[in-house]
C-alpha positions in Angstrom: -1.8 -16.1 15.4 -2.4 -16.4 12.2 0.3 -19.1 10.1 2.3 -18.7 7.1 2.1 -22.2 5.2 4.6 -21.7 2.2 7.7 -23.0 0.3 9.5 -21.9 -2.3 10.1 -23.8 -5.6 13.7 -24.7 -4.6 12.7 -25.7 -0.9 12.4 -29.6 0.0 8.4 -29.4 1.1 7.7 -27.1 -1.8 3.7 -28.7 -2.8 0.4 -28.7 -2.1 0.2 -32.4 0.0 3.2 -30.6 2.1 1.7 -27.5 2.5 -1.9 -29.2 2.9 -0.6 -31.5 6.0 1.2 -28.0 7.2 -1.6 -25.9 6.8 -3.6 -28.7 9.0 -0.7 -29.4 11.5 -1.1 -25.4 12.2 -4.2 -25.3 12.8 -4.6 -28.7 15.2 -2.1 -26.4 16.8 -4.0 -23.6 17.5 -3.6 -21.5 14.2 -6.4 -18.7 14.3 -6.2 -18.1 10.3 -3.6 -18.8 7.5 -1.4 -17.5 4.5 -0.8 -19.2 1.4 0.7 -18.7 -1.8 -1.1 -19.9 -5.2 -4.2 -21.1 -6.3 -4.1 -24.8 -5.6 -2.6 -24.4 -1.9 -5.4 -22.1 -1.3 -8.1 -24.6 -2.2 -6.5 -27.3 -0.8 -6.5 -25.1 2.7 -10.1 -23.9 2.2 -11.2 -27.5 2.2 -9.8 -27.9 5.6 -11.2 -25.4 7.6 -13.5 -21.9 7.5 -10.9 -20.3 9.5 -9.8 -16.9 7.9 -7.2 -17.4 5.1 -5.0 -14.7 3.2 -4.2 -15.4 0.0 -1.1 -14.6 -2.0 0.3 -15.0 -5.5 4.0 -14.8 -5.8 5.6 -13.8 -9.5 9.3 -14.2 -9.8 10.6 -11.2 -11.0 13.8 -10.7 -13.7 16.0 -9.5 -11.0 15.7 -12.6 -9.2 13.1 -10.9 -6.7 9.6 -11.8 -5.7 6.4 -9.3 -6.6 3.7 -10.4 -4.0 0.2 -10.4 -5.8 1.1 -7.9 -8.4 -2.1 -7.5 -10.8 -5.7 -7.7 -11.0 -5.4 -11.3 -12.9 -3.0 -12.7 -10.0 -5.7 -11.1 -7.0 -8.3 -13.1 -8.9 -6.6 -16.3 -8.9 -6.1 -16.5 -5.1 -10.1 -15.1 -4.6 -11.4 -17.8 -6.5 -9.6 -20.2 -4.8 -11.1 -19.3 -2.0 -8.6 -16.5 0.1 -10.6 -14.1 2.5 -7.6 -12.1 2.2 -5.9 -10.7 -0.7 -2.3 -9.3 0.2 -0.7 -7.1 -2.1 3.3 -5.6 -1.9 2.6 -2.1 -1.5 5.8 -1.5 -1.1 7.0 1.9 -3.0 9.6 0.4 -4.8 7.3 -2.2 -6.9 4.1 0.0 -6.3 5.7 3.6 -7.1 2.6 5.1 -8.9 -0.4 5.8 -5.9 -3.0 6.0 -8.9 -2.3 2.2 -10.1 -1.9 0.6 -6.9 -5.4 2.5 -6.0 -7.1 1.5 -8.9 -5.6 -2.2 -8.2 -7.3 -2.0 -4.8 -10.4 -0.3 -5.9 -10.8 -3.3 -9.0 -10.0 -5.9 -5.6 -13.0 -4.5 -3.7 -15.1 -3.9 -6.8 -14.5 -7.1 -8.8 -13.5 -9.8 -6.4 -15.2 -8.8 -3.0 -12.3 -9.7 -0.7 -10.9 -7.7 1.5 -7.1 -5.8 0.6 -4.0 -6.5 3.2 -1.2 -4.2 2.5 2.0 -5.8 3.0 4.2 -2.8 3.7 8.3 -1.6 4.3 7.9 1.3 6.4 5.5 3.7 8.1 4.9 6.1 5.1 3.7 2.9 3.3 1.2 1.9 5.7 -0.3 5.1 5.9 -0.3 5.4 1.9 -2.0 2.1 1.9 -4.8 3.0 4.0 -5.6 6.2 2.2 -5.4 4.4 -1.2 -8.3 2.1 0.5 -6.8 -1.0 2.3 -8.4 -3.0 4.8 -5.1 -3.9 6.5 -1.4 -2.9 7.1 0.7 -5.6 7.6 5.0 -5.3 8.4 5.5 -8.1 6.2 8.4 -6.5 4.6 10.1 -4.7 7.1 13.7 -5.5 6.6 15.8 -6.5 9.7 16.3 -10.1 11.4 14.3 -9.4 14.1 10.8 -7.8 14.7 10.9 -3.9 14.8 8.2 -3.2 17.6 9.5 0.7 17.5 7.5 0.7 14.1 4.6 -1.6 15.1 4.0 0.9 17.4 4.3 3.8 15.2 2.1 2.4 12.7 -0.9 1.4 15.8 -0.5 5.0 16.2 -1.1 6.5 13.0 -3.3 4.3 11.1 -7.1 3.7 12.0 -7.3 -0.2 10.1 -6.3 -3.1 11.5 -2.7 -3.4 11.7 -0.9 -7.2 11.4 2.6 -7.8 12.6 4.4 -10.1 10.4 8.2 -10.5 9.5 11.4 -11.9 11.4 9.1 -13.5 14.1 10.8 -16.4 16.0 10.2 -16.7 19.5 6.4 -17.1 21.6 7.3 -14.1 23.7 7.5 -11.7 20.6 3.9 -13.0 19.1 2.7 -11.9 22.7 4.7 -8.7 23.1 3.0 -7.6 19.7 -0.8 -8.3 20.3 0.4 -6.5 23.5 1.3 -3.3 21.5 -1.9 -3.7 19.6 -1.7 -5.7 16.7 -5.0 -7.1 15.3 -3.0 -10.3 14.3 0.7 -11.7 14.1 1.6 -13.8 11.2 3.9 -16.2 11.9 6.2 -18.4 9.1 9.4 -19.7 8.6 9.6 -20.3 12.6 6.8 -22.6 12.0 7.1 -24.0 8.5 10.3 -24.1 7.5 12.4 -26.7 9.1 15.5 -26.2 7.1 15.3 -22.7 7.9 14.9 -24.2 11.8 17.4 -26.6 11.8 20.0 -24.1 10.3 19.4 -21.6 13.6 20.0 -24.8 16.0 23.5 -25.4 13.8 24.6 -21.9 14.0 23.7 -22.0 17.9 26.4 -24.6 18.5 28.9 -23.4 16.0 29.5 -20.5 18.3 29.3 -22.4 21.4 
């Protein structure tokens, strides 16, 4: 299990000392790697531990929407920081052109050394992703609420890199059922880290009691 130690800008533990005591509560917890978002929560997390970490740089876009790690410049950032990991959206909607989003992988391997995880939508992205040259798939953006195990399984059986579960993961028994499936990892987040995001699940439990 690998744990997703972020906040956004408008979220109450939004900083590195939160995300630094998170990052550490996760792993006295049993956390087999981490993800983190910018430069300095990366360095403050590769001080703690030599556990795998991936690394991600998140640009606010115009529309109000977030581009996950979406140049050369932002890759390098999170790589110098000290990220095993660099995870890119290769989602076809901000990654339309297949000979930019190869070159960006190409200049990842090339320049930086790290390894490439694509975080993905659908099936046809995951398998675009690995021919353009990615070490790993992820279903990081999968929409839905919950996890969609019909496509974890679809993508085990089409792609030959490791594949990581991520998105809409709440509950023990569906971090189990995936490594079951086959997943290499399962990234786990916002069950873990964000305890507004927690709290708010308790609420709506009694509301409809």
């Amino acid at each position: 299990m690998i744990v997703s130690c972020q906040a956004l800008e408008e979220e109450p533990l939004h900083g590195t000392i939160h995300m630094e005591a998170m990052a550490r509560a996760a792993l006295m917890g049993g956390a087999a790697g981490l993800r983190a978002n910018g430069r300095e929560d990366i360095s403050a997390m590769r001080k703690l531990t030599d556990k795998p970490i991936i690394g991600i740089l998140k640009r606010r876009e115009p529309d109000g929407g977030i581009f996950i790690t979406p140049d050369l410049e932002s890759a390098a950032l999170i790589a110098d920081a000290g990220a095993d990991i660099v995870a890119l959206d290769c989602t076809t909607t901000r990654h339309p052109d297949c000979g930019k989003l190869g070159n960006l992988i190409n200049s990842i391997h090339a320049e930086l050394g790290v390894a490439v995880m694509a975080d993905c939508s659908s099936l046809e992205e995951t398998l675009r992703a690995e021919d353009l040259g990615a070490d790993i798939v992820a279903t990081t953006l999968v929409p839905g609420r919950e996890p969609d195990f019909a496509l974890l399984e679809k993508v085990l059986g089409s792609v030959t890199v490791p594949v990581i579960a991520e998105g809409n993961y709440w509950r023990p028994e569906e971090v189990v059922r995936a490594i079951q499936i086959g997943a290499h990892a399962v990234v786990v987040g916002s069950a873990i880290t964000r305890p507004q995001l927690i709290t708010a699940r308790f609420a709506a439990a009694l509301a409809r009691r």
